[in-house]
N, C-alpha and C positions, 0 to 999 in steps of 0.2 A: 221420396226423401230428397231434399234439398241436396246439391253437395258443399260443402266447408269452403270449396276454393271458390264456389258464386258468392259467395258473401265476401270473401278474401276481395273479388272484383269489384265487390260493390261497394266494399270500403274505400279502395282504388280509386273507383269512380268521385265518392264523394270528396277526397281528399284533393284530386285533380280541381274539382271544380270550385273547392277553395282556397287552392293554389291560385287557379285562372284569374277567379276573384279577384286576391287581393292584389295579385299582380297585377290585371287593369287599373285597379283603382290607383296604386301607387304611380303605373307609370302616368294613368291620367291626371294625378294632380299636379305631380311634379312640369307635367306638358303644358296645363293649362294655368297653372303657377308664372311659367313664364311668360306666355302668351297674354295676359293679364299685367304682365309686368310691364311689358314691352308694350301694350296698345296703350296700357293712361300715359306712361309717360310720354307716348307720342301725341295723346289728345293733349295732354299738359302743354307741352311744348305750341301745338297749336291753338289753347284758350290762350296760351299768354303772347304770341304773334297777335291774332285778334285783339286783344285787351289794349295792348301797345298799339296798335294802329286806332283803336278807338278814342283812347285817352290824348295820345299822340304830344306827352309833354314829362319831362322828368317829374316837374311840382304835382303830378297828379298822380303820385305815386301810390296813394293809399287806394285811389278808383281798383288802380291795377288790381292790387292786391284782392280789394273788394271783388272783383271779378274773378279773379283764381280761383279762390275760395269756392265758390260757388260752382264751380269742374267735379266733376265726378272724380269721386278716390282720390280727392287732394286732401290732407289730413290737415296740414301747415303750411303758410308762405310766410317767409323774412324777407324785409329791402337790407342785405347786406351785402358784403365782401366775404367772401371765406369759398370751400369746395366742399362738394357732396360727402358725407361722410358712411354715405349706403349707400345699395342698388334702388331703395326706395328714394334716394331723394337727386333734385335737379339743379342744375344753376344755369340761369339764363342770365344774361348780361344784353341790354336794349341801349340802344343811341336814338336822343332825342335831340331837335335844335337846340335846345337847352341845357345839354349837357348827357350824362351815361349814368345808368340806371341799373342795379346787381341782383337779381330777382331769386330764393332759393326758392325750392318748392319739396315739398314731402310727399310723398302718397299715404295714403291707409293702408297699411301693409296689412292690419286684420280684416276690413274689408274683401284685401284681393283675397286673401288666404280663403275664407269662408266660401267665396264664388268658387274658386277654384276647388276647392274640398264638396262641395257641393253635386258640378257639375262630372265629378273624379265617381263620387259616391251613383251617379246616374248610369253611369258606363259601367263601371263594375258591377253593378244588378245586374243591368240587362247582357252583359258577357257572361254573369255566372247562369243565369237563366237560359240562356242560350248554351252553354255548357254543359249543362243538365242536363239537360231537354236533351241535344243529339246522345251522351253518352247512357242515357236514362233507354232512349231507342238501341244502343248498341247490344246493351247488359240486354235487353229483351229478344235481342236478336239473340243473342248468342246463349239464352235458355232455351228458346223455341226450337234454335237449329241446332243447337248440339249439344245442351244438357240434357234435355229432356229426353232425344232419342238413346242418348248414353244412359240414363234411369231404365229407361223402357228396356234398354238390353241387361242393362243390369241384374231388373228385377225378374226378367225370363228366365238370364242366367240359375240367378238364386230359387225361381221353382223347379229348374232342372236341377239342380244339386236336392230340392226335397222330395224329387219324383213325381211330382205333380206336372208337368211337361218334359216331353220328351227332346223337342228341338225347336228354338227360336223362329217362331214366325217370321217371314220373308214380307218387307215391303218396303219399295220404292227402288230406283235406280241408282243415287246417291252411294256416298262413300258407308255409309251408315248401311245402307243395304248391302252392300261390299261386307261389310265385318259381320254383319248376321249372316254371310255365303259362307264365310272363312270360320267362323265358331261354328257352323253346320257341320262342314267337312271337319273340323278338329274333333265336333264329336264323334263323329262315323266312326274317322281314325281311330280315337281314343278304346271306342266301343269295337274295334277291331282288333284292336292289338290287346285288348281284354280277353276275349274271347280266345282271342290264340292262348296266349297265356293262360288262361283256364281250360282250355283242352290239354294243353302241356302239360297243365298241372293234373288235370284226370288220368292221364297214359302214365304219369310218375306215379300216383296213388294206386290205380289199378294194377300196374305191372309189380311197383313192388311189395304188394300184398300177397303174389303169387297166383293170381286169378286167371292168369293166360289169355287166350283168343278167346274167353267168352262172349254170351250175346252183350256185355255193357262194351267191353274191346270192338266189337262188329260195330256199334250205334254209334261209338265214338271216331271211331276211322272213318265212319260215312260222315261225320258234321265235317272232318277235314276236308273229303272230300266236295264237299259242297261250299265249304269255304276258300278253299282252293283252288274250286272250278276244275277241279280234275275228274274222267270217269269211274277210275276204279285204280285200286293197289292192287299188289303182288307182294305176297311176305315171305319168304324161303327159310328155315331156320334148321340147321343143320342138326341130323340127330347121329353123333360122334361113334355110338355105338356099335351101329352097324351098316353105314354109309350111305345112310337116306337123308333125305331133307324132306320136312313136312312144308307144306307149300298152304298157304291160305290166299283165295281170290276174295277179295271183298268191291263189291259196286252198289248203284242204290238200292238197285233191284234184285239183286242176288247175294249170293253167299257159299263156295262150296271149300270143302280141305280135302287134300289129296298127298299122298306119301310117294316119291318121286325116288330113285337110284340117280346118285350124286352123277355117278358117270354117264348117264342117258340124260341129261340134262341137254336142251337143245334151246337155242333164239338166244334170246337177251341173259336169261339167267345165268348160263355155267361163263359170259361173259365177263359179265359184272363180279363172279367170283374171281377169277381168273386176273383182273384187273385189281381187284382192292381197292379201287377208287369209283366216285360218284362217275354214271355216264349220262349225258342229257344226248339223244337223237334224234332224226325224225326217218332215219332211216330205213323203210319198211324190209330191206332187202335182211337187215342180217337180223329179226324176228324171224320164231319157229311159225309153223302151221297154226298151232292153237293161238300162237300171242295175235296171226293175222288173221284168224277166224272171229277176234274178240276187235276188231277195228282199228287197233291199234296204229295210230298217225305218227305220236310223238309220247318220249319216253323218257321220265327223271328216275333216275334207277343207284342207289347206294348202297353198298356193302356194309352190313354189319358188324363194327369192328371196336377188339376191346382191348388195348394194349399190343397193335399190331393184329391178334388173331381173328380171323376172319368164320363168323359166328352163323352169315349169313347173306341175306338181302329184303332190302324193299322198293318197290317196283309201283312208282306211280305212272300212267299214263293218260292220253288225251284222246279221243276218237278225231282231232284236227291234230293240223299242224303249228296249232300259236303255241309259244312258247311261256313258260312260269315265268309270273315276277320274279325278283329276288328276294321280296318279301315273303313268298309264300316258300321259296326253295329254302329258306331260312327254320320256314315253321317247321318243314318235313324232315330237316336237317334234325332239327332238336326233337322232336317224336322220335325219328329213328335211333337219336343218340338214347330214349329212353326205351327205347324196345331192344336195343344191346345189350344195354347194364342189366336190363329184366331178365333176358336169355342166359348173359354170362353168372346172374345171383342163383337165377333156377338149376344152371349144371355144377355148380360150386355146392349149392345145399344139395342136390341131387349124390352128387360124389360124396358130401358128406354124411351125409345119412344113409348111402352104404357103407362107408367107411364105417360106421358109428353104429348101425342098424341090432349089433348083437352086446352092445352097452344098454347098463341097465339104467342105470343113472347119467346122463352123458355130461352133464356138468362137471360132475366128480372126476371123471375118466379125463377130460380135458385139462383140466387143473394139473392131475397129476401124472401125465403126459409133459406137460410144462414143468414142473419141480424136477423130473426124470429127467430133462433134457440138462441141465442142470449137474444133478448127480451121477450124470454118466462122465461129464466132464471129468468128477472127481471122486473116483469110486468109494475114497475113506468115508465119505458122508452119505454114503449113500441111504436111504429109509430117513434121512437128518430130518425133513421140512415134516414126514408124517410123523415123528415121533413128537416133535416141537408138536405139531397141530393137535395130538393126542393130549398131550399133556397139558396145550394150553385151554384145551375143553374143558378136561378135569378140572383145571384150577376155577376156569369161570362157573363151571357148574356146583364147586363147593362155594363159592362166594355171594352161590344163589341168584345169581344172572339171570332175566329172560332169555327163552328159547331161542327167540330171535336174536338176540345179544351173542348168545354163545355160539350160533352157525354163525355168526359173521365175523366173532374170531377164531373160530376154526379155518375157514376161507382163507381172513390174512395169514394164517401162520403156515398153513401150507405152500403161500405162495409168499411170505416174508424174503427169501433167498434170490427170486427170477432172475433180478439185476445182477446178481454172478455170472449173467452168461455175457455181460460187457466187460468183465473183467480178464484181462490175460492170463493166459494158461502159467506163463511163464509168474506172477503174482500167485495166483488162485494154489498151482502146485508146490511154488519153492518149497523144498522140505526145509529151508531154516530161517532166521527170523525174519521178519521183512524189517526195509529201510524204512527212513522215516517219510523219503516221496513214497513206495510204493503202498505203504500202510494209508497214506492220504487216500491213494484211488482205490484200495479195498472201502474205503471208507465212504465211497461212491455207489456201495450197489443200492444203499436204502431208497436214495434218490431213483437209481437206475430202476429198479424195482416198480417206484410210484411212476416215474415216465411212462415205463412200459404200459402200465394198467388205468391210467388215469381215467383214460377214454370207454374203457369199458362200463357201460352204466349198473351190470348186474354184479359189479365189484366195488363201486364207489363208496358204500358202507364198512368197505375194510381198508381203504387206504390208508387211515393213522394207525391203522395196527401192522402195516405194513411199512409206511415210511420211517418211522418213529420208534422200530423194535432195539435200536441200539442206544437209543437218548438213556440217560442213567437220573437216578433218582436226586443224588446233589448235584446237576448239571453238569457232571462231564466225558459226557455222553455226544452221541450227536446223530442228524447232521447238524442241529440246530441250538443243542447247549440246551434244551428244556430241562426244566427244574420239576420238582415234584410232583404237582395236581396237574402242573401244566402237559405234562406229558400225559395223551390220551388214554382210557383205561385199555384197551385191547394191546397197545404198544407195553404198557407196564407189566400184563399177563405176560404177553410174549414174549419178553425179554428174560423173564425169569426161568419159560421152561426152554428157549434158547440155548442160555447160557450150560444150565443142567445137563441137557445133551451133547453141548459141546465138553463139554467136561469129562462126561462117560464114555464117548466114544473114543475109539484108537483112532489117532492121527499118524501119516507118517513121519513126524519128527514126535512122536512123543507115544508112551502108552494111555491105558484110557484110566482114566482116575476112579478108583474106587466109591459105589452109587452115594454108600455111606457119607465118605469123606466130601465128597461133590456136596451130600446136602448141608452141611454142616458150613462149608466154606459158603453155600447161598445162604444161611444162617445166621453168619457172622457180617456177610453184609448187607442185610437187611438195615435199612435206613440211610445206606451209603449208594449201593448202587439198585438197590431196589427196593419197591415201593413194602414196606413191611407187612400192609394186609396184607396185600396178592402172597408175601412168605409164607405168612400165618396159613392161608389158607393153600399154598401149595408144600407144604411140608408132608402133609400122610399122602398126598397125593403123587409127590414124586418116588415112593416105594414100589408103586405100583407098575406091573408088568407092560408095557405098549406091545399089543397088537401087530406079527408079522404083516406085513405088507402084504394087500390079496390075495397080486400076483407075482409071478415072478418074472423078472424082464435081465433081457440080456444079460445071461448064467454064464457060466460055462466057459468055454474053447472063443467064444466072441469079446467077452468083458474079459477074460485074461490078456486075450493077445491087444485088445486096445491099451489097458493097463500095463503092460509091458513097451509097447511100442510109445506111450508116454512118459516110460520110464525111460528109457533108453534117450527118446530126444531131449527131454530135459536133465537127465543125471547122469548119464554116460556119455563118456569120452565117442565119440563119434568115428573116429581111425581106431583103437584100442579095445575099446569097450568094455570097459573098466569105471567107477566111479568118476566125476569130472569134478572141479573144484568147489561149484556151487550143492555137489552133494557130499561133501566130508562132513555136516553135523549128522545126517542121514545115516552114512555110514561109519562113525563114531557110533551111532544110536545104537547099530545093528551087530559092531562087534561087542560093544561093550553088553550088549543080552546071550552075544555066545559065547563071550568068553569072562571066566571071574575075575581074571589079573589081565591089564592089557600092554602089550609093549610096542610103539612102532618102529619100522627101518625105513630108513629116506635111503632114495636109489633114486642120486644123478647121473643123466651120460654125460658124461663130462666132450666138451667140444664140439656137442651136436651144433650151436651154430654154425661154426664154421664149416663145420662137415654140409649143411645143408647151402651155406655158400658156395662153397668147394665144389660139389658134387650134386648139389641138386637136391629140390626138396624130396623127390621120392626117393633118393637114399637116405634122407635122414627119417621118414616117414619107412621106410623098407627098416631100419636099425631100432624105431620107436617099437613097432610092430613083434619083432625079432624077442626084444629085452621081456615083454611084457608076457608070448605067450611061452618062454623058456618058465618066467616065475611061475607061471599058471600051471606050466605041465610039471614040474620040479614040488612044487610045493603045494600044503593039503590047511587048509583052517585059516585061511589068509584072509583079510578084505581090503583092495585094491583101489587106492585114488590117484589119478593122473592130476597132482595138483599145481605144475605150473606144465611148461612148454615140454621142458628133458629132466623133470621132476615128477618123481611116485613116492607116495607112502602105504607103507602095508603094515596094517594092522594085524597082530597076530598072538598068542597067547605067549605069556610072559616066560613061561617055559621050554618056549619055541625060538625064542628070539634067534639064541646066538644059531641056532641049525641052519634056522632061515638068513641069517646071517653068511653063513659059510656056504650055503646053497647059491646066494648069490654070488658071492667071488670063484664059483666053480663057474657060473656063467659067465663071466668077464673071462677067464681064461681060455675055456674053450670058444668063447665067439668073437676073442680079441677086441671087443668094445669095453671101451675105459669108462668103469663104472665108478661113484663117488659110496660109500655105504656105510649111511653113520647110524646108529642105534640109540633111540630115543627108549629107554629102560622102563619109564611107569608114566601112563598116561591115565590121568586121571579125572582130568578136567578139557573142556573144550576149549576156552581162551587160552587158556594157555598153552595148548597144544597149538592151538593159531600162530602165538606167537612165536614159538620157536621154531615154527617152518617158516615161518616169515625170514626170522635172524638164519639158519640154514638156508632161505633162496638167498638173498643177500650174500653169504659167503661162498656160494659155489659159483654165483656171477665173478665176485671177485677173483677166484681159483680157474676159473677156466679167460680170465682176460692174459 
């Protein structure tokens, strides 16, 4: 095949040589234009000296002329007076005895022109023919010598890319032979670093399949070894258990495994552990007996290691002392980094499948392990995501779902919640209502939830039923404001048995809504915030009983005392130990169920600032202490919030008031601390009980300035 850029040249060529062309001929006309010019008028000049000397008389004027005339390239003579009025014409002026004679003369200027165009046209052939001709030899040279062998490599190249040759034939000494040396060795290369790379790629396959040092592991480490020019490995891989290390020799010729005590470990091996890092030696001296029973000269030796933890070794050596390229230290590098991850996958599924080994279903168990970690956070919800998953079965299963449909929203709805575990204790627990920031980041877990799980591939079928269980049916819902159809079907299930359980269960700010009234209010907003089939079809369905939970996890003496000790940091005063102010709707909740009529007393100490400027914060913290456990031990039916700094209110039945009332100023007397103690008579409401301890701290600031 021709290439495009010879013809490019040969265009080149041809356009030079009729350049050269017409450039001789132009310059040769115009050369010989003048040249022509210049000799008639010089033969001019000498017919007419002749003529004149012949005649030799003015009165024989007309001879002259007669005689001019008859010159080459004389067009015209006149006998006048006057001056040339071109380059073609002459004036000569003769003295005869007789007087002075004015001679003009003309040339043939079409004449010269045609000589001259003529002899122009002669030279320009023969330069464009000459032109040719060498650049016609050039364009030939330069296909013989260096298109053609560029073809020839070419097309070798391209039957080596179809398989039909494997490497460009070698000939000649030339620069051309030079580039078939250099694409030899690019292949070798190419077909080197292939092969590494597909062994890489077989020890990644093998290992993480779980196949171990089988005979395809043994057949494989021998091509490295033969690629690598090495005798043999050493593979040590530690068994955690009970402090052996399985040891494999592999060479070309052999093959044996042997189980070794970590501590008896002698030569190069318990070095390289000990070290954590790669050792290259050729040091026979600090080899054991057996490493120098095996010839060992020279030693590339790396420790197995996966996040710092030291798993192991591999142990290549040379029966000489030449040392590895860096290329091949590279390849063993990356095998061993694959014989690491394989060790540390195999003791991770090892551990896990004893962990797991007396699970029957271990999918299931995992799942809800994860929602449990979750619900331990927050014990009110606890059974929340199974009873959601319960009932969002039922629902798909009356809606007449496939099977497969309906295990995968079971799935999501089990694990709809996960994303609560990035939410703070301090949001996730508050007993009262959230702000309008911290409702935003509760409003984070659907996403958090899909974060978490995205990557799981055997969960990817419930990810819209799990990001998506909050979106509402007129779109105001979210994370994403989906409207109607657009919200996927497993999210529309879920949301609806969701909400139903949210509803029935007891919260700690609230009791649990009766199942009835629950269904009634998902009832009423069917087509508002849910999708009305999934209603229709979850209405006989939510009657129904849900399934205790299997089993039963953290009971007892363990989930009280966490629950308690999360009580305490988030709702109790921390020096007192009493209610703290972010739990007054809590404890509003609490007296208002034990008592029928409620009354509270505000008890300020009046001066504690200054007292604790005065005297220091642990006397006023010694005085906070003092006031709180007198009411505690004095009084019976009380509920106690420390709601500012040197401000409490005690909640207490309305027929108790004034007792507790007078209870208190028996404490200011005898403990000399100046109390403030005003009586808030019916509480009925919670804002408004906000606001009047609001307008009370206000005035007791201003009463003790």
């Amino acid at each position: 095949m021709k290439s495009n850029k010879y013809w490019v040249l040969t265009f080149l060529a041809l356009l030079i040589t009729l350049g050269i062309g017409l450039g001789s001929y132009f310059l040769t006309y115009e050369f010989s234009k003048e040249y022509f010019l210049k000799s008639s008028l010089e033969n001019a000049l000498n017919y007419a000296e002749v003529s004149a000397v012949s005649v030799g008389s003015k009165k024989k004027a007309d001879e002259i002329k007669e005689i001019l005339e008859r010159a080459p390239y004389i067009k015209r003579v006149e006998i006048k007076d006057g001056s040339p009025n071109s380059p073609y014409e002459l004036k000569k002026e003769f003295l005869f005895p007789d007087g002075k004679l004015n001679v003009v003369i003309e040339l043939d200027k079409e004449m010269l022109n045609k000589r001259a165009s003529s002899i122009a046209k002669n030279v320009s052939t023969a330069v464009s023919v000459l032109t040719g001709f060498f650049l016609f030899i050039y364009l030939v040279a330069i296909k013989k010598l260096y298109l053609e062998p560029l073809s020839k490599i070419k097309r070798d190249i391209d039957r080596i890319y179809k398989g039909t040759l494997e490497k460009i034939p070698l000939s000649g000494k030339d620069e051309f032979g030079k580039i078939r040396e250099s694409i030899n060795r690019m292949i070798d290369s190419i077909k080197d670093r292939d092969k590494r790379a597909e062994i890489i790629s077989q020890f990644i396959q093998l290992l993480t399949v779980g196949k171990g040092f089988n005979g395809e592991f043994i057949e494989l480490m021998r091509k490295v070894l033969k690629l690598t020019k090495t005798d043999g490995v050493i593979i040590g891989i530690k068994n955690f258990d009970n402090n052996r290390i399985k040891v494999k020799l592999i060479t070309q010729g052999e093959s044996k495994e042997l189980m070794k005590e970590l501590n008896k470990l002698e030569g190069i091996e318990p070095y390289i552990l000990e070290l954590g890092r790669e050792v290259e030696t050729t040091k026979v001296s600090i080899l054991s007996r057996e490493e120098q029973k095996l010839g060992i000269k020279y030693v590339f030796g790396i420790p197995l290691t996966v996040f710092s933890n030291v798993l192991g070794y591999v142990i290549f050596f040379r029966r000489t002392d030449k040392k590895l390229t860096e290329e091949n230290k590279n390849l063993i590098k990356n095998i061993t980094k694959s014989i690491a991850i394989s060790v540390q996958i195999k003791n991770l599924i090892e551990n896990l499948q004893k962990q797991l080994k007396r699970e029957k279903e271990f999918l299931d168990k995992v799942i809800k392990s994860l929602i449990r970690g979750i619900e331990i956070r927050d014990s009110y919800t606890r059974g929340h995501s199974e009873r959601v998953a319960f009932f969002s079965k039922r629902i798909a299963q009356e809606m007449g779902l496939p099977e497969d449909e309906v295990n995968k929203i079971y799935i999501a709805a089990l694990l709809h919640d996960i994303g609560k575990i990035g939410i703070p204790d301090s949001i996730l627990l508050k007993p009262g209502k959230l702000t309008d920031r911290e409702y935003e980041i509760i409003k984070l877990h659907p996403i958090l939830s899909y974060e978490l799980l995205k990557n799981l591939d055997f969960l990817k079928d419930a990810l819209d039923g799990i990001k998506y269980h909050h979106e509402r049916w007129d779109g105001s819902g979210y994370p994403e404001g989906l409207k109607g159809e657009e919200i996927p079907l497993p999210a529309r299930i879920i949301a609806v048995a969701d909400s139903y359980d949210a509803m029935t269960s007891k919260r700690i700010y609230r009791e649990a809504l009766d199942r009835k009234k629950a269904i009634n209010e998902i009832r009423e907003l069917s087509g508002k915030s849910y999708d009305p089939e999934v209603v229709r079809s979850a209405l006989p369905v939510l009657l129904e009983e849900p399934p205790e939970p299997e089993e039963e996890y953290l009971e007892g003496e363990i989930i009280s005392e966490i629950e308690e000790r999360r009580l305490d940091y988030f709702l109790r005063d921390s020096l007192t130990g009493v209610f703290n102010r972010n739990a007054l709707e809590l404890a509003y909740q609490i007296a208002k169920d034990r008592f029928k009529e409620l009354s509270g007393i505000v008890v300020d100490i009046i001066k504690l600032r200054e007292i604790n400027i005065k005297e220091g914060w642990e006397k006023g913290d010694e005085i906070l202490k003092k006031v709180v456990n007198e009411i505690q031990k004095r009084t019976s039916d009380v509920t106690m919030v420390r709601y500012s700094g040197d401000n409490f209110l005690l909640f207490t039945p309305r027929e108790k008031a004034k007792e507790t009332a007078r209870v208190i100023k028996e404490i200011e007397e005898e403990t000399s601390i100046n109390l403030r103690v005003v009586e808030i008579p019916k509480i009925d409401n919670i804002e408004k009980l906000q606001r009047e301890l609001t307008e009370l701290e206000f005035e007791g600031s201003l009463s003790s300035m």
